[in-house]
C-alpha positions, 0 to 999 in steps of 0.5 A: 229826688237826688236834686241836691242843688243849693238855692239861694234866697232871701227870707223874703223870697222863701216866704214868697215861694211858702205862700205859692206852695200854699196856694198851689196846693189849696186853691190852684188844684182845686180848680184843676180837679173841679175843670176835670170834672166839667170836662168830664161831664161833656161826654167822650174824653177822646176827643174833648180838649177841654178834658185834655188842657185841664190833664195838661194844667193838672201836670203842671201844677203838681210839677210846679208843686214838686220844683217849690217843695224841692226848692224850699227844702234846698233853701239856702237863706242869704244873710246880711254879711256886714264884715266885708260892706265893699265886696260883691256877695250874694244879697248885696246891691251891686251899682255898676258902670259899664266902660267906656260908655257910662251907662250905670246898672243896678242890681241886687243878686239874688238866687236863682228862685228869686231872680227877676230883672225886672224888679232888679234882682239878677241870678247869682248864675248870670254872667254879669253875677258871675263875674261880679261875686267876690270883687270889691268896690273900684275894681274893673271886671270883664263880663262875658255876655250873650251879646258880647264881652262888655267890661265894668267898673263897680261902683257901689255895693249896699 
């Protein structure tokens, strides 16, 4: 596979994806093979959607399998960088309030195999990530966003 694409997590988020891939490969394919077997077992294959989901389920667990192999293998672990504690990088906690609203934001930028918004941790390929790497505390950024171009002003960075 020529996917030399960097992936940047923390330690934890790589432990996270070691414990799917493990999962995956244990558990999560065992019981694909065993729902093909009953499949199977229920007679002419051609017409049998039980046989054709458990295939379909079969192909995305080991594509899934792929994509975590190759991401664990292109991990690029985060380190706490203390040198520059004011400037946005990826693994800090960026606090941000948008102008000339207010409204204040709080995110952890993470790599992209970690990312999850709904626990606080945004892409360091997002937009509002993009455009916040390599500033510094005080600084006023415009963020261009599918909804729009919005500016903030940084806050805090932990």
């Amino acid at each position: 596979m020529a996917d030399d694409k960097k992936y940047y997590m923390t330690k934890d988020g790589k432990e996270k994806l070691e414990q799917e891939l493990e999962h995956l490969k244990t558990e999560k394919r065992k019981e694909v093979v065993e729902r093909i077997k009953v499949a199977r077992s229920f007679g002419d294959l051609s017409e049998n959607s039980e046989y054709d989901a458990a295939k379909d389920e079969q192909a995305f667990v080991e594509a899934r399998i792929t994509t975590v192999e190759n991401m664990i293998r292109n991990a690029e672990i985060i380190e706490e960088d203390q040198s520059a504690s004011n400037v946005v990088t990826i693994g800090k906690r960026v606090k941000f309030a948008e102008i000339p609203d207010g409204d204040e934001e709080e995110y952890v930028i993470v790599g992209s195999a970690e990312a999850d918004p709904f626990e606080g941790k945004i892409s360091n390929d997002s937009p509002m990530a993009k455009s916040l790497l390599g500033r510094q505390i005080g600084e006023k950024v415009n963020v261009q966003t599918p909804g729009g171009e919005i500016r903030v002003e940084i806050l805090e960075v932990k």
